[in-house]
C-alpha positions as CSV (number, residue, x, y, z in Angstrom):
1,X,175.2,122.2,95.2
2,X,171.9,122.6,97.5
3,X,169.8,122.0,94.1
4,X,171.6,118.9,93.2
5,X,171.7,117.3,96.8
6,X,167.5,117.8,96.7
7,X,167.3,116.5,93.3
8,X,169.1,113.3,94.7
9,X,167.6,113.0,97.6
10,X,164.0,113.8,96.8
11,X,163.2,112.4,93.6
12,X,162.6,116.2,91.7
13,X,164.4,119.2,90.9
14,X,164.7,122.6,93.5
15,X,163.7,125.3,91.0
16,X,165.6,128.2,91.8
17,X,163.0,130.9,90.0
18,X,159.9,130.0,91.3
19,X,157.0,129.7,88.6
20,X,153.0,130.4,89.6
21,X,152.7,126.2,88.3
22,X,155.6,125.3,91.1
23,X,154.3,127.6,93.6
24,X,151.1,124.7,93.4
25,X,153.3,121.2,93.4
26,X,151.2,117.9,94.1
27,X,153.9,115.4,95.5
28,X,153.2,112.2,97.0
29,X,156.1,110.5,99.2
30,X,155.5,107.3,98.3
31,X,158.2,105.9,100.5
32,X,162.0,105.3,101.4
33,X,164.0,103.9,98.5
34,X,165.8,100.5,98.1
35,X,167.7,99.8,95.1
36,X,166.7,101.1,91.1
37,X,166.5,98.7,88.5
38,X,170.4,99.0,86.9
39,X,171.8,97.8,83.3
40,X,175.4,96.6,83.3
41,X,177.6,96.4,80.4
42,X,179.5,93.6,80.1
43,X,181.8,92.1,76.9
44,X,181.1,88.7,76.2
45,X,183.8,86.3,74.4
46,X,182.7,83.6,71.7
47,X,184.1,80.1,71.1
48,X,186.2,81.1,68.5
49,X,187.6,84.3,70.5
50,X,185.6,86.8,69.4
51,X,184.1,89.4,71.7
52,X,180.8,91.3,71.9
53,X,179.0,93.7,73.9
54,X,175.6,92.2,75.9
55,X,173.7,93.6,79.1
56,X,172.7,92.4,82.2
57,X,170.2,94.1,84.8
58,X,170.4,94.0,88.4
59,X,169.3,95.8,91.8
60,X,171.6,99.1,92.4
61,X,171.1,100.1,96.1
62,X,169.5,103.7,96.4
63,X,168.9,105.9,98.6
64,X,166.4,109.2,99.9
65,X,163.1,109.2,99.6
66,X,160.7,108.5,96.2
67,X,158.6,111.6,95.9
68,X,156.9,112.2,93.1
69,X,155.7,115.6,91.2
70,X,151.7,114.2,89.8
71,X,151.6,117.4,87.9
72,X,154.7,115.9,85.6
73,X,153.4,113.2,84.9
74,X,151.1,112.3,82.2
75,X,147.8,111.6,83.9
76,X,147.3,111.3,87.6
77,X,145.7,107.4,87.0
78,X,147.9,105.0,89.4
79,X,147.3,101.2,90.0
80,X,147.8,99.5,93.0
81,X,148.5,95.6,93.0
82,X,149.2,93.1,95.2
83,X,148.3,90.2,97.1
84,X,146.3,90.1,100.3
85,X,148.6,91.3,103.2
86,X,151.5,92.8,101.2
87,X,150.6,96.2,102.4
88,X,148.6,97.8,99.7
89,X,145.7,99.6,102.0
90,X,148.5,100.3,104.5
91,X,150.2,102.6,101.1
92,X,146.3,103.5,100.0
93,X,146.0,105.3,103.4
94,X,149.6,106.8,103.6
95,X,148.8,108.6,100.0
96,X,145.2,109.6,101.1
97,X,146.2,111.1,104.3
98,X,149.2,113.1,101.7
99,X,145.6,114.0,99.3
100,X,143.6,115.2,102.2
101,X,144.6,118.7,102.2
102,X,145.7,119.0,98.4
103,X,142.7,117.4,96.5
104,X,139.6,116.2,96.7
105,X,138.9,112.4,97.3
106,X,135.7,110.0,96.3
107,X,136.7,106.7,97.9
108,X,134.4,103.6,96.4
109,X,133.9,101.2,99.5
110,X,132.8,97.6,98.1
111,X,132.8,95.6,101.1
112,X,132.2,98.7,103.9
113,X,135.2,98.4,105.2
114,X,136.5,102.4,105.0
115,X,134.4,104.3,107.2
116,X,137.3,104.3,109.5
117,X,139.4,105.5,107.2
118,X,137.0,108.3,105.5
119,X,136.4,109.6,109.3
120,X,139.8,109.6,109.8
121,X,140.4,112.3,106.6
122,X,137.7,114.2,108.2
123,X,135.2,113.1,105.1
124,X,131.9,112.3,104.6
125,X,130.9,108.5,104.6
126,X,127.8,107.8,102.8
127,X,125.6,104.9,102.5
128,X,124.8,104.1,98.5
129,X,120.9,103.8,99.9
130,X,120.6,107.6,101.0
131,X,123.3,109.0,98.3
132,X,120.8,107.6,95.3
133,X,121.3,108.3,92.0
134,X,118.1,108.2,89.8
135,X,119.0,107.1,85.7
136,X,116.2,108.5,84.6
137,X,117.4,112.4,85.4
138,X,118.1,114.3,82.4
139,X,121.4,115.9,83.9
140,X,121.7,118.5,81.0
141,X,120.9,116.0,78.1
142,X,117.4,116.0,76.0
143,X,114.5,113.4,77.0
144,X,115.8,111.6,74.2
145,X,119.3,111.4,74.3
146,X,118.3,109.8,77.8
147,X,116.2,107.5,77.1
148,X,118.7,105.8,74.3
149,X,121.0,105.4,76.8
150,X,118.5,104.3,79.2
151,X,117.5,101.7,76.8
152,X,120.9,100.5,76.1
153,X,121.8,99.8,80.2
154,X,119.2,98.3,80.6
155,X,119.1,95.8,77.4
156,X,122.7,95.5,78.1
157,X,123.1,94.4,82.3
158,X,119.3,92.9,82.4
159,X,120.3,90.5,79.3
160,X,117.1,91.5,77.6
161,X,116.0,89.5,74.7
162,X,115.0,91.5,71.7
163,X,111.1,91.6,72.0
164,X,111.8,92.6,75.4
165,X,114.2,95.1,74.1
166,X,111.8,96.6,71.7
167,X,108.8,96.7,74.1
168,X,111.6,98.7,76.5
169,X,111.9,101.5,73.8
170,X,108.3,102.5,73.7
171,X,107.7,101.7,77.6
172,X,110.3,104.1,78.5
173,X,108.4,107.0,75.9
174,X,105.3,106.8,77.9
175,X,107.3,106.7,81.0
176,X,108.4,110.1,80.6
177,X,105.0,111.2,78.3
178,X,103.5,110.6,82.0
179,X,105.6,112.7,83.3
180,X,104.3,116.1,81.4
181,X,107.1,115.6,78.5
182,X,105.9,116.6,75.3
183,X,108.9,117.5,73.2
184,X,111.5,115.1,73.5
185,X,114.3,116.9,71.8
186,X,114.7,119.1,75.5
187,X,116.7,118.7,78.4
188,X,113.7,119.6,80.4
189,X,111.4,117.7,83.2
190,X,107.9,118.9,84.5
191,X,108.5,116.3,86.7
192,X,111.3,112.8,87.5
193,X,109.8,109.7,86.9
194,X,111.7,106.7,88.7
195,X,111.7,102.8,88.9
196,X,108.7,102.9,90.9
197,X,106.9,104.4,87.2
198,X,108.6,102.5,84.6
199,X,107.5,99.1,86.4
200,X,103.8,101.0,86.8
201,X,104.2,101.4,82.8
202,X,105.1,97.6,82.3
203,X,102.4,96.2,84.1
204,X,99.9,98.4,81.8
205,X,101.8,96.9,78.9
206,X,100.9,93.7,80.4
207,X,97.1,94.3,81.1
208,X,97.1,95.3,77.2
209,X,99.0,92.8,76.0
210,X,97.3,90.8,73.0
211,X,99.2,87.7,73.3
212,X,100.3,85.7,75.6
213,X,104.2,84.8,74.6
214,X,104.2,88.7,74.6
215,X,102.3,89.2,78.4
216,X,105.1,86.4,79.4
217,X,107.9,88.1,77.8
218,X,106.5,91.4,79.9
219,X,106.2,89.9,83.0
220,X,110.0,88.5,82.8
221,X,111.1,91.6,82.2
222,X,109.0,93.3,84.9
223,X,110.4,90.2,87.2
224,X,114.1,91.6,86.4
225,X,113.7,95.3,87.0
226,X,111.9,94.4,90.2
227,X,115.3,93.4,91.4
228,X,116.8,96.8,91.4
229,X,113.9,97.9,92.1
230,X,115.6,99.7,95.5
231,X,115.9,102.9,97.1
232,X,119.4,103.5,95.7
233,X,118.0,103.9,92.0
234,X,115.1,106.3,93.0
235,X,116.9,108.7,95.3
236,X,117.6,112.0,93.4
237,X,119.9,112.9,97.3
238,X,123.0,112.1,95.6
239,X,124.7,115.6,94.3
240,X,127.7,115.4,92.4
241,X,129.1,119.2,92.8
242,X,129.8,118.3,96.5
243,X,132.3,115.6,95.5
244,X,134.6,118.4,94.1
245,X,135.1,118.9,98.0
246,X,136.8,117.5,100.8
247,X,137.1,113.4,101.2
248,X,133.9,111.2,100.3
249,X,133.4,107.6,100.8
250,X,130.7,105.8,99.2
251,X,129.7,102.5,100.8
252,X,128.8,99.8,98.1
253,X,128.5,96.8,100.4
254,X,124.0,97.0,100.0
255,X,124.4,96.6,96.3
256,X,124.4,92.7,96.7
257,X,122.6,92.7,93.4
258,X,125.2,92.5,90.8
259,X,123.0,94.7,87.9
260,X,122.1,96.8,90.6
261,X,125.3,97.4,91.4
262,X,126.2,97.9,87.5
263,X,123.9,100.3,86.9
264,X,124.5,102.5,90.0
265,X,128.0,102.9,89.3
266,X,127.7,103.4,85.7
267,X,125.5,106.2,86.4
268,X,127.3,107.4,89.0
269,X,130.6,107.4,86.7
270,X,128.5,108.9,83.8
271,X,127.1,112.4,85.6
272,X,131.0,112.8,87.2
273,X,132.3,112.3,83.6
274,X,129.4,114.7,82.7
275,X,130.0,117.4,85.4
276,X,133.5,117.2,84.8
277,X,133.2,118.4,80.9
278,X,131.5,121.6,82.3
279,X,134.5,122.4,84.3
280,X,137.3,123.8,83.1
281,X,140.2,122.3,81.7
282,X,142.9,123.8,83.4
283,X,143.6,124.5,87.5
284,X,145.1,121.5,89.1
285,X,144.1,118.7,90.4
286,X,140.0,118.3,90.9
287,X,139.3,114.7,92.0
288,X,140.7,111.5,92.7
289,X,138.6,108.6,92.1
290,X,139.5,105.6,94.0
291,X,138.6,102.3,93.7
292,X,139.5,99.6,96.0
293,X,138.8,95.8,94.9
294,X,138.6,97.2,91.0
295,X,139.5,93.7,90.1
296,X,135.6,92.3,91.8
297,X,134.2,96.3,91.0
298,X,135.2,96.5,87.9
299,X,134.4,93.1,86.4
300,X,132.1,94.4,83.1
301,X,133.1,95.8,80.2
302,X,130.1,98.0,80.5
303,X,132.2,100.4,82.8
304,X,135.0,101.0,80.7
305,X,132.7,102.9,78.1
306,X,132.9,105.7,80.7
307,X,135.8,104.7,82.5
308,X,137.9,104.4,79.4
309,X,137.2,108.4,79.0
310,X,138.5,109.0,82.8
311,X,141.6,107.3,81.8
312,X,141.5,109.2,78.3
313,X,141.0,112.8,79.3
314,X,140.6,113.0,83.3
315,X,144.2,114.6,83.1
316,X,142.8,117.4,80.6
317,X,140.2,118.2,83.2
318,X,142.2,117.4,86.6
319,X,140.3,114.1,87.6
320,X,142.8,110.5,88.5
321,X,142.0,107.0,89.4
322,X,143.8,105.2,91.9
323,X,142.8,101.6,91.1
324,X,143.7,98.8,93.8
325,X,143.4,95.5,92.7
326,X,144.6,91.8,94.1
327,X,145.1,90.7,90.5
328,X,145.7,93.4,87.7
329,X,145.5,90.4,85.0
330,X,141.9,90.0,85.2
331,X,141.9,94.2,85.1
332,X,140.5,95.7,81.5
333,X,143.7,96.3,79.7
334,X,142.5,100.1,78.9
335,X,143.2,100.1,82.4
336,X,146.6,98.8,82.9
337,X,146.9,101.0,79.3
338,X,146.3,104.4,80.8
339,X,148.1,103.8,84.2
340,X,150.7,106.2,84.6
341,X,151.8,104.8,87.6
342,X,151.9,101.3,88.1
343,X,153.2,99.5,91.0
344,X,153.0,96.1,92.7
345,X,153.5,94.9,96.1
346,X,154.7,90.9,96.4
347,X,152.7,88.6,94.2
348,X,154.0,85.0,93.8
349,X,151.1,83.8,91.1
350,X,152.4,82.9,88.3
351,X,149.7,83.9,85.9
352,X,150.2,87.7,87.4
353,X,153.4,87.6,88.3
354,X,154.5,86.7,84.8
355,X,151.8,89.5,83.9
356,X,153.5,92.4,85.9
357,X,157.2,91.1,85.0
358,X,156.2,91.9,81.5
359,X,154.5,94.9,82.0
360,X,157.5,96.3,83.8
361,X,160.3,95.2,82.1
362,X,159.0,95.8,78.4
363,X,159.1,91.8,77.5
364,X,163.1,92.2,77.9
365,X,164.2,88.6,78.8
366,X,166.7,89.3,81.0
367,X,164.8,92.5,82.8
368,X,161.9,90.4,83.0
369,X,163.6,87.3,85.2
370,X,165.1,90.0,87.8
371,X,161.9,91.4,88.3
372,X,160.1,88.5,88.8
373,X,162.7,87.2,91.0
374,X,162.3,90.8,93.2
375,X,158.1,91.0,93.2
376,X,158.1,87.2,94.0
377,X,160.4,88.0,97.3
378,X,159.6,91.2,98.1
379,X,158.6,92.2,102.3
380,X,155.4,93.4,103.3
381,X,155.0,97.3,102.8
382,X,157.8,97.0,99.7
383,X,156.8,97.3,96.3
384,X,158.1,98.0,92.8
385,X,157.0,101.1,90.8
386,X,157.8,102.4,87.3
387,X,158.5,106.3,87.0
388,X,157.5,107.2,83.1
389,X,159.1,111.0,84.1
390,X,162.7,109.7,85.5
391,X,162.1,106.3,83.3
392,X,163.3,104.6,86.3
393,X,162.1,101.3,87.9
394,X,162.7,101.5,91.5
395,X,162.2,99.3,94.6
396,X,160.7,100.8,97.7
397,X,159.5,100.4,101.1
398,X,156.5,102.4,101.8
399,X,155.5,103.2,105.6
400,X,154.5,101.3,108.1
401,X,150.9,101.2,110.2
402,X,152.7,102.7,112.8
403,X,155.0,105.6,111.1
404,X,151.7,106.7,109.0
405,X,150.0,106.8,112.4
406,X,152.7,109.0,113.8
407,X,152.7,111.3,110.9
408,X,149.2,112.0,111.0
409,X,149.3,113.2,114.5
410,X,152.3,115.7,113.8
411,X,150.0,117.5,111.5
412,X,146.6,116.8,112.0
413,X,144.6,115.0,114.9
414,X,141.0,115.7,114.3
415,X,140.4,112.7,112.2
416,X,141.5,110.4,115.6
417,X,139.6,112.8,117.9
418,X,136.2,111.6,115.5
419,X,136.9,108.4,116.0
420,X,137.7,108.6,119.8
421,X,134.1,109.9,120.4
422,X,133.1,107.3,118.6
423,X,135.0,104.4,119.6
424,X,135.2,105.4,123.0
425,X,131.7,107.0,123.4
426,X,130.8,104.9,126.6
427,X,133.7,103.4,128.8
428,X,136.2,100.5,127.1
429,X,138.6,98.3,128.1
430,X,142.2,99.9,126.3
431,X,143.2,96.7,124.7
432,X,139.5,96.4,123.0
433,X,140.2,100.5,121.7
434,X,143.6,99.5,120.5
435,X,141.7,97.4,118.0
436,X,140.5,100.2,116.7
437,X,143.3,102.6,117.1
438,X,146.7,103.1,117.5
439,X,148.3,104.2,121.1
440,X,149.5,106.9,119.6
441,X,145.6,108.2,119.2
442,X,144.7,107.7,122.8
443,X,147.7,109.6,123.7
444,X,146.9,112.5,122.2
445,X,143.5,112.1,123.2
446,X,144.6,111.7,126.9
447,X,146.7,114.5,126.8
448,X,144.3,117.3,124.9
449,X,141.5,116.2,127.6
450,X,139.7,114.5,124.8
451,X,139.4,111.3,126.7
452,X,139.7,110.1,130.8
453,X,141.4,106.9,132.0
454,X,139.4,105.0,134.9
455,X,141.3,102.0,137.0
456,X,138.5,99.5,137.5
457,X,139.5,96.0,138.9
458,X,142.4,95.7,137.5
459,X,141.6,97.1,134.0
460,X,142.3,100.3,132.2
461,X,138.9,101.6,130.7
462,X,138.7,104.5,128.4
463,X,136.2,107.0,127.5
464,X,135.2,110.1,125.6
465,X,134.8,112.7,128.2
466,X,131.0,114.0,128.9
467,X,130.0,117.6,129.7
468,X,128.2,115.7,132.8
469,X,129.0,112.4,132.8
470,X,133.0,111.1,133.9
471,X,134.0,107.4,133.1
472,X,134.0,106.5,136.7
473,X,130.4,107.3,136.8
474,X,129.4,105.4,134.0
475,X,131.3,102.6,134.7
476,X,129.5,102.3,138.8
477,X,126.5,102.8,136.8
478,X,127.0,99.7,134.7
479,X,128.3,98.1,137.8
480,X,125.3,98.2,139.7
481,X,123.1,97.3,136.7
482,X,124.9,93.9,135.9
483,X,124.2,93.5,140.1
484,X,120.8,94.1,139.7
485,X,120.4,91.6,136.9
486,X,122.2,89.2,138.6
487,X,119.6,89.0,141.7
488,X,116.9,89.3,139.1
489,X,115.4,92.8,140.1
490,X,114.4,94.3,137.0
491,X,115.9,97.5,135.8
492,X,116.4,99.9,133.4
493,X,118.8,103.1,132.6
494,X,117.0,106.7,132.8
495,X,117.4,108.7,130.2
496,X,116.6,112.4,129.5
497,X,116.6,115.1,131.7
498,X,115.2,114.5,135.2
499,X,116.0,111.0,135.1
500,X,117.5,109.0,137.8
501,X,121.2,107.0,137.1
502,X,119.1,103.8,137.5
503,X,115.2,102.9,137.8
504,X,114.5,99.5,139.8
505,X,111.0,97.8,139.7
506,X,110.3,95.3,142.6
507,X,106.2,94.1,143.5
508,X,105.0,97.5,142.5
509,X,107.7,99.8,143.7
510,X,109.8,102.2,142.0
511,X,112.9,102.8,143.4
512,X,115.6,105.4,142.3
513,X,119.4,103.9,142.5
514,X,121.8,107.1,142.0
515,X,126.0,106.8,141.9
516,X,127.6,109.4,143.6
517,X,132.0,110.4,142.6
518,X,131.8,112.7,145.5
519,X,133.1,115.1,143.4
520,X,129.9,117.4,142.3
521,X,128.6,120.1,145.2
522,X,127.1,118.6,147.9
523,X,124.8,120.7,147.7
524,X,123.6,120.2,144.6
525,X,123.2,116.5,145.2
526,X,121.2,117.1,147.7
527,X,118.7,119.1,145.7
528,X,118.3,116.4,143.2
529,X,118.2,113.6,145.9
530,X,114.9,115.6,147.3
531,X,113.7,115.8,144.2
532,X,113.9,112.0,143.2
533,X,112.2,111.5,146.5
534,X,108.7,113.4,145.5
535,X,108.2,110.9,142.4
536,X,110.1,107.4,143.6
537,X,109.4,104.9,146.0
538,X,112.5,105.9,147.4
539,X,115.8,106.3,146.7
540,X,119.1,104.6,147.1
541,X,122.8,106.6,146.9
542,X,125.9,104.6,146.0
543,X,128.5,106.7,146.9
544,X,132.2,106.2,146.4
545,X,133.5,105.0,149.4
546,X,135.7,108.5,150.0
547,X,133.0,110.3,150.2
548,X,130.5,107.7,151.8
549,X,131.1,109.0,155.5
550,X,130.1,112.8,154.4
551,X,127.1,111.8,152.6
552,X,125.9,108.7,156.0
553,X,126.2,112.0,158.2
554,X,124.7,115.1,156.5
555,X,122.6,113.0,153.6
556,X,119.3,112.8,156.4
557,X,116.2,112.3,154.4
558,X,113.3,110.1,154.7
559,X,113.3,107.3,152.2
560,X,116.4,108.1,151.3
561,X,119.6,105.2,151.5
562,X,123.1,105.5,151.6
563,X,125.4,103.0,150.4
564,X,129.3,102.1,150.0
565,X,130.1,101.4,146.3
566,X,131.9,98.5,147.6
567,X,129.1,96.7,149.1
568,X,126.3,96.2,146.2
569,X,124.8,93.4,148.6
570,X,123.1,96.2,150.9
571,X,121.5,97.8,147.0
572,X,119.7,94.6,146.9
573,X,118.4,94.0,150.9
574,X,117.0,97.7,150.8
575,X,115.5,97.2,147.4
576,X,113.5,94.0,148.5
577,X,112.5,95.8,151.8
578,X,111.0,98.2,150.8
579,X,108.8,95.8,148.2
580,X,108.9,93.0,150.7
């Protein structure tokens, strides 16, 4: 009874001898089911009265949650489609926050828009400019093998003619002959040449070119590989081993140069195909490769020469590829192809909504017009997905911004607490943080003494707390900065050790402008007032007005000035004073 009741309710069978294989299961909850695709039997009659069998399909409410066992299924690749605002990065996130702990993660950023996200799994975001990945590194294959496939990537994205192409063959021989190679046949470098040689090695072609359709042939060529000519492509920094750990992000959005772009990501496919054959082909899950925008990432056939083999035989090895795409039409088909999983949020285009109707109901005519019907109405966070282990299509409703931000912080808040430091480094206004993060986050923050709240004016600020500094402090600070702008007496923050809160310059004179809680030792106070004193001018101590009367009486120092936070007029009289 227990082992059926989880079977329905879960999605997969309770085994009740546990196996090693089991003892290791990769779920993903993918979300709260609404209805499974359903065929009815139903007996038709004929004019002349005679009756036959036909089928109709409808929606069959369901209920329990859609979790999925990835080590049944037949590879781990699953796309992602949708329109904008149907909720597909809102699923992307609830699925990487489920990966975090069980699998490693490379996420491929094209428009830098997942650092959040990256910091929030506790990952590593990296900038494609310092994580380069040099294509002329041998990576385990000979100086030859190399330069063939050198020669067709380039000939291939930089639309080389083919006198260009046959100057590129011998160009990239002395390129490496430079180098200290001498027999080609090795997977062996005295030394890496880069961009930076192989244009050096045009322009001598160019100097010894004979004639001059060939020097102008040269010099387009050299104009082309000038282009990509950027740090990204002469980098060696980028190591693909540490990928096989943690979460990664890889920011894309500085390859505005489409070759550029084609080239870095072919290479950078290539050596994780390569790496991956040196691994061995059994022990779970290794990496997930995703790729968000795949429809505008993944627009060249050029890719799928690598990517094709991910597809192929990343289950063999333990490598997936979540693809997430606004229109899986214009996707390679070897994509859709070797997708186990596909599913789609609402899409109301007709060229891809007739596109996913077929692909999910076979090309059965009267499947296909029910789901068309249900993708083209679906709700925001609700998608349709195909099961190839249970064979089932069902309808579902993944979770919402809000319940994934919940979950998170039931199992894991160090993700939030990065980002509170960094969101809420120096003091903010709440409803500006709330852009940023959910209330939930500040919350937690508030209560594991991560952050303080301040009152100011009428406004809740926020900040990360400081082994020195506390938000009221900083706040006063900024306070009496924006004052001293506003009269016009130039000013700047100290910083380092030593330094006063605030410096202010007036006809020749340095003045020291400290802020004062009232909450550190007196005494200590004191010490650095006397201090300040020996090097300024003189100095002037706001103090919060609690504590103003203590520090009037028993703060007695020449050139030293006492003041109410609450009356910033009397900073300015004794600053033009004592410069007057």
């Amino acid at each position: 009874m227990i082992y059926k009741k989880f079977r329905r309710i879960f999605g997969f069978g309770l085994c009740r001898k546990r196996s090693a294989k089991s003892e290791n299961i990769f779920a993903l909850d993918f979300g709260k089911k609404l209805g499974t695709l359903h065929r009815y039997e139903k007996v038709a009659f004929s004019f002349y009265g005679k009756s036959s069998l036909i089928y109709e399909y409808g929606w069959k409410n369901a209920d329990g949650s859609l979790i999925l066992d990835m080590e049944k299924q037949k590879n781990l690749n699953i796309l992602i489609s949708g329109a904008s605002g149907s909720g597909k990065s809102t699923l992307l996130k609830d699925l990487l926050i489920q990966m975090k702990d069980k699998v490693p993660i490379l996420l491929l950023d094209p428009n830098g828009e997942h650092k959040e996200l990256v910091e929030l799994l506790n990952g590593t975001y990296r900038d494609s400019d310092y994580s380069g990945i040099n294509p002329f590194g041998l990576d385990g294959i000979s100086v030859n093998d190399r330069i063939s496939e050198l020669f067709y990537l380039f000939s291939t994205v930089l639309n080389l003619g083919s006198h260009q192409s046959y100057r590129l063959n011998s160009i990239l021989r002395y390129v490496y002959r430079n180098k200290g190679v001498v027999n080609f046949d090795l997977p062996e470098l005295p030394s890496t040449p880069n961009m930076y040689d192989l244009l050096k090695e045009i322009n001598t072609f160019i100097d010894n070119s004979r004639s001059k359709p060939d020097s102008y042939s040269l010099e387009n060529m050299k104009n082309k590989f000038e282009l990509i000519n950027r740090r990204s492509l002469n980098d060696s920094s980028f190591d693909v081993k540490s990928l096989l750990k943690g979460t990664n992000g890889i920011n894309l959005a500085k390859l505005n140069n489409k070759n550029l772009r084609f080239i870095y990501l072919h290479e950078l496919f290539s050596r994780i195909y390569q790496h991956m054959h040196s691994l061995e082909s059994k022990g779970g899950t290794k990496l997930y490769i995703v790729i968000d925008e795949a429809d505008t990432l993944l627009d060249e056939d050029i890719y799928m020469k690598v990517l094709s083999k991910f597809f192929e035989e990343g289950r063999k090895y333990g490598f997936g590829i979540i693809a997430v795409t606004h229109e899986s039409s214009s996707l390679n088909k070897q994509i859709i192809a070797n997708s186990n999983l596909t599913l789609s949020f609402q899409s109301k285009e007709p060229t891809e909504l007739n596109y996913l109707s077929n692909i999910f109901s076979g090309s059965i005519n009267e499947k296909n017009n029910v789901i068309k019907a249900a993708l083209s109405s679906l709700n925001t966070n609700e998608f349709i997905i195909h099961d190839p282990v249970s064979k089932g299509l069902f309808k579902v409703k993944g979770k919402s911004y809000n319940e994934i931000s919940k979950s998170i912080f039931n199992s894991d808040f160090a993700g939030y607490a990065n980002l509170l430091y960094r969101y809420a480094k120096y003091p903010v206004e709440l409803n500006s943080l709330l852009t940023h993060l959910p209330l939930e986050s500040i919350s937690y923050g508030l209560k594991n003494g991560i952050i303080s709240k301040y009152l100011y004016k009428g406004k809740l600020y926020i900040m990360a707390n400081k082994s020195n500094l506390s938000i009221e402090h900083e706040i006063s600070v900024n306070e009496i900065m924006n004052y001293l702008d506003l009269v016009r007496v130039r000013n700047f923050k100290g910083t380092g050790r030593g330094k006063p809160d605030i410096v202010a310059y007036y006809n020749g004179f340095r003045i020291a402008v400290e802020y004062e809680t009232g909450k550190k030792n007196f005494g200590s106070s004191k010490r650095m007032i006397e201090e300040r004193i020996k090097h300024y001018s003189a100095v002037i101590v706001v103090v919060h007005e609690k504590s103003y009367q203590y520090y009037r009486d028993y703060l007695k120092l020449n050139d030293v000035h006492v003041v109410p936070s609450s009356n910033l007029q009397a900073i300015e009289s004794i600053i033009k004073s004592i410069g007057g």
